[in-house]
DSSP file (Angstrom, degrees, kcal/mol; ACC not computed):
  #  RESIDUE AA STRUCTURE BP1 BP2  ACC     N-H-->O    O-->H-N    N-H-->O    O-->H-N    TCO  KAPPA ALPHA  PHI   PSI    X-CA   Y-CA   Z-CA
    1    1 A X    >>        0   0    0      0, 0.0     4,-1.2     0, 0.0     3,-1.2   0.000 360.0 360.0 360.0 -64.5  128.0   25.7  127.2
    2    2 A X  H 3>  +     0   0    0      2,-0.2     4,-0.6     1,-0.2    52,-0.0   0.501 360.0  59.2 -53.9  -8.0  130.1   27.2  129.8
    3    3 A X  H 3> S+     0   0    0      2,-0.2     4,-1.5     3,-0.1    -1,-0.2   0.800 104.6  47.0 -39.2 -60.9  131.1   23.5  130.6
    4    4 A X  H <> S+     0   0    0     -3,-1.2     4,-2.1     2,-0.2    -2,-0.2   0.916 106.7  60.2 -73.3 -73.3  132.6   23.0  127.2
    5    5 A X  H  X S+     0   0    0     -4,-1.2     4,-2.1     1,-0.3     7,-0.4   0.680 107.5  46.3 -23.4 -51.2  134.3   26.5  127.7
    6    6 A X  H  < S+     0   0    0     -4,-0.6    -1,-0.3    -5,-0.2    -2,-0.2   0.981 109.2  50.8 -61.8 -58.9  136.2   25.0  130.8
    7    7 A X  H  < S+     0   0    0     -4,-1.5    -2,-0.2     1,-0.2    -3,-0.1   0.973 120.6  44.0 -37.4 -68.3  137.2   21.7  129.1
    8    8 A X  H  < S+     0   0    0     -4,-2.1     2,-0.5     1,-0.2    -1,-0.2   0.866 110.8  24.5 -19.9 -85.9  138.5   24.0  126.4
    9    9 A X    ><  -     0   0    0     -4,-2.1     3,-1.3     1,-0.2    -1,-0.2  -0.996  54.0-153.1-129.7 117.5  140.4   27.1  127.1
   10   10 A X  T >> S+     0   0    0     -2,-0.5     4,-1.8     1,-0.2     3,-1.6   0.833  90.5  71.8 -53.0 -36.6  142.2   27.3  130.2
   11   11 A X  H 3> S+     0   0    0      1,-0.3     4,-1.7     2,-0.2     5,-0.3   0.692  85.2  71.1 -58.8  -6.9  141.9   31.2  130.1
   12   12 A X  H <4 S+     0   0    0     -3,-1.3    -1,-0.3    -7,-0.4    -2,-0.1   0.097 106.7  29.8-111.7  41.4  138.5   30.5  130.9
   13   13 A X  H <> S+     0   0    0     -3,-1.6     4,-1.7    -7,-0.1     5,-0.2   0.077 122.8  53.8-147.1 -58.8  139.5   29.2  134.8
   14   14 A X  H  X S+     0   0    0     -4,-1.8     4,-1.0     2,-0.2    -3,-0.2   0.945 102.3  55.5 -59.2 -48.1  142.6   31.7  134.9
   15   15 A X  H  X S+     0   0    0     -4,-1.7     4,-3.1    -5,-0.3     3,-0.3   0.966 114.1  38.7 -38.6 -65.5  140.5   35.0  133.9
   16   16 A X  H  > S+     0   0    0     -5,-0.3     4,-2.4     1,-0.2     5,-0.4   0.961 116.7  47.8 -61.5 -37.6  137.9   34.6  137.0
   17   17 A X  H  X S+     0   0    0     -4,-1.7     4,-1.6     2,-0.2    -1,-0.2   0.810 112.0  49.1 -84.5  -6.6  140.2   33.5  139.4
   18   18 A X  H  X S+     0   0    0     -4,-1.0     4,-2.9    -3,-0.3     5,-0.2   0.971 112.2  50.8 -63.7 -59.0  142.9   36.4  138.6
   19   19 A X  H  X S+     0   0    0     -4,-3.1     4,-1.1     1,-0.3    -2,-0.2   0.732 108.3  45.5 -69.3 -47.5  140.1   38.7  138.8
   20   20 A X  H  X S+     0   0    0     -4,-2.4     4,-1.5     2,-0.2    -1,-0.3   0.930 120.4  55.2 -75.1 -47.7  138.7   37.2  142.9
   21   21 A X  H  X>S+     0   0    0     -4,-1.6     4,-0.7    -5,-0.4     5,-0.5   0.940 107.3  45.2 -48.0 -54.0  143.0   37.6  143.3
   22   22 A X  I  <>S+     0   0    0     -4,-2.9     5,-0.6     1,-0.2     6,-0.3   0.876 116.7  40.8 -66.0 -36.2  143.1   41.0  142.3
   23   23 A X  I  <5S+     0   0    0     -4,-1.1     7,-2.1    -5,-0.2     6,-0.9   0.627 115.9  48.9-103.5  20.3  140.4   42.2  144.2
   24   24 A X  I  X5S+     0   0    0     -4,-1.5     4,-1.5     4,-0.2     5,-0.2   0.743 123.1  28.6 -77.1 -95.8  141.2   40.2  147.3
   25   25 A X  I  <5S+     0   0    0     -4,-0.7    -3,-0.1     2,-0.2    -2,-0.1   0.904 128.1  12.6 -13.1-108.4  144.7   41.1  147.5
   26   26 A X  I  4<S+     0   0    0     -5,-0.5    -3,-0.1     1,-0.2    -4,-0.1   0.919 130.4  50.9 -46.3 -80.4  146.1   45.1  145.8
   27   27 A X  T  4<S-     0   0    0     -5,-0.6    -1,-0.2     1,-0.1    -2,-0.2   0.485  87.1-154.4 -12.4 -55.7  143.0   46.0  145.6
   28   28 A X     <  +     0   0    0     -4,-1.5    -4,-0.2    -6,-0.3    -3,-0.1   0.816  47.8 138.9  60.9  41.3  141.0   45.5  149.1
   29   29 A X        +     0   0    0     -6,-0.9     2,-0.5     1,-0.2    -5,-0.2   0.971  65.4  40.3 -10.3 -88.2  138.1   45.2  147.3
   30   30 A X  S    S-     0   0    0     -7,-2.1    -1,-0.2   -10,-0.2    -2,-0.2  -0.824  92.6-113.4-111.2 151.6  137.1   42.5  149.5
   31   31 A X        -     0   0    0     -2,-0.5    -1,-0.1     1,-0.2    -2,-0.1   0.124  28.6-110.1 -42.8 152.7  137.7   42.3  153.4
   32   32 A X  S    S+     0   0    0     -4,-0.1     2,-0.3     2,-0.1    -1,-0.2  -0.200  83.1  91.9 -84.4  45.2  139.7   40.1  154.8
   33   33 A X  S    S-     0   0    0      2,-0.1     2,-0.1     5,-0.0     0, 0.0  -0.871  76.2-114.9 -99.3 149.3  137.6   38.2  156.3
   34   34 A X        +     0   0    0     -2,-0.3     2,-1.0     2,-0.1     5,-0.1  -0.017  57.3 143.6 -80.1  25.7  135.7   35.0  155.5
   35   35 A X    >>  -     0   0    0      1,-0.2     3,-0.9     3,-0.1     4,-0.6  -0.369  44.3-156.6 -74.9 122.9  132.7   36.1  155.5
   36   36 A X  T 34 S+     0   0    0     -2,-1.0     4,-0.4     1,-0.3    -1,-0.2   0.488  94.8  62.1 -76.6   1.0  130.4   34.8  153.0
   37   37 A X  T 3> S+     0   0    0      2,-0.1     4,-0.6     1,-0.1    -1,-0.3   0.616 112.7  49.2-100.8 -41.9  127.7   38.0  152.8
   38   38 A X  T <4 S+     0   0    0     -3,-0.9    -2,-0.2     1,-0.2    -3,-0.1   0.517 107.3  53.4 -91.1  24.9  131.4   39.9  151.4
   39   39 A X  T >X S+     0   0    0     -4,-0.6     3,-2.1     2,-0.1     4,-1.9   0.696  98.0  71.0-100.8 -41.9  132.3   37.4  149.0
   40   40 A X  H 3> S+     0   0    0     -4,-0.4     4,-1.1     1,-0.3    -2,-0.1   0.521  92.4  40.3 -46.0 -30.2  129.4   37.5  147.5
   41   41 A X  H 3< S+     0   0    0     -4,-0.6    -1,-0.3     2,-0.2     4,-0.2   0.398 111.3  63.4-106.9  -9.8  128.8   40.4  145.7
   42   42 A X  H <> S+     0   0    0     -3,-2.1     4,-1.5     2,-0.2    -2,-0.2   0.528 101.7  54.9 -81.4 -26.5  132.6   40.1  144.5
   43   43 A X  H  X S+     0   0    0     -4,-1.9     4,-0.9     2,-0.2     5,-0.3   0.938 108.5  45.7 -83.2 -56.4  131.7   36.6  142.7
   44   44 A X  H  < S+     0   0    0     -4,-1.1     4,-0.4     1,-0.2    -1,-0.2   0.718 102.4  61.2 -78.8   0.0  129.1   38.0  140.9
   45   45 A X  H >4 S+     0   0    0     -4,-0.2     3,-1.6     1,-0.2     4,-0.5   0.995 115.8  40.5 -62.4 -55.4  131.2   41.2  139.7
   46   46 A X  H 3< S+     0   0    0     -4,-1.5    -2,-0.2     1,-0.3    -1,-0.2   0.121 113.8  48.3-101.4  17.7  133.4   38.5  138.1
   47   47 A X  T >X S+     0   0    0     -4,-0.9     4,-1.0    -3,-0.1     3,-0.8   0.436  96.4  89.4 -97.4 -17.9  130.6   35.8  136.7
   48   48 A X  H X> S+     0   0    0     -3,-1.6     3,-1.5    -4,-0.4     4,-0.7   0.918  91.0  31.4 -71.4 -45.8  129.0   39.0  135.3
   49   49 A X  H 34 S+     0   0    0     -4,-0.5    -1,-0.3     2,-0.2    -3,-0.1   0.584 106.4  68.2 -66.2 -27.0  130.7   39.1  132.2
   50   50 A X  H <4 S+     0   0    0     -3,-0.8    -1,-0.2     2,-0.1    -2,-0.2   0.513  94.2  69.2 -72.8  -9.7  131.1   35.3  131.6
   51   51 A X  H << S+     0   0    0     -3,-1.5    -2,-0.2    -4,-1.0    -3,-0.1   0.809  91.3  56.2 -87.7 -27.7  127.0   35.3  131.2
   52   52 A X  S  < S+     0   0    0     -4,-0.7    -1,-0.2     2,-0.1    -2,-0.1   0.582  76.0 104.0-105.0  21.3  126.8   37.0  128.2
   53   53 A X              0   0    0      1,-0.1   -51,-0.1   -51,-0.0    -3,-0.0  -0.461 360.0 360.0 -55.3 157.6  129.0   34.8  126.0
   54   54 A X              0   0    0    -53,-0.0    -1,-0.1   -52,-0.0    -2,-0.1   0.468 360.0 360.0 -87.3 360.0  126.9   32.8  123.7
């Protein structure tokens, strides 16, 4: 399903990656550094909400 959802509707590739933008960037959410232990928990704030579509 989420496959079909890409294919689809671009908003549904522009939403998440706005969202990792915003909190890179204004925000400072996450460091700026590449560290893959602070990315992490910033990807799944912005998958969270794409799991419960049907």
């Amino acid at each position: 399903m989420p496959c079909s959802a890409l294919m689809s509707k671009p908003t549904a590739v522009t939403v998440p990656v706005l969202l990792l933008l915003l909190d890179y960037w204004p925000l400072h959410r996450i460091p700026q550094t590449w560290d893959r232990k602070s990315w992490i928990p910033a990807l799944l704030d912005v998958a969270d909400p794409f799991n419960a579509l049907p």
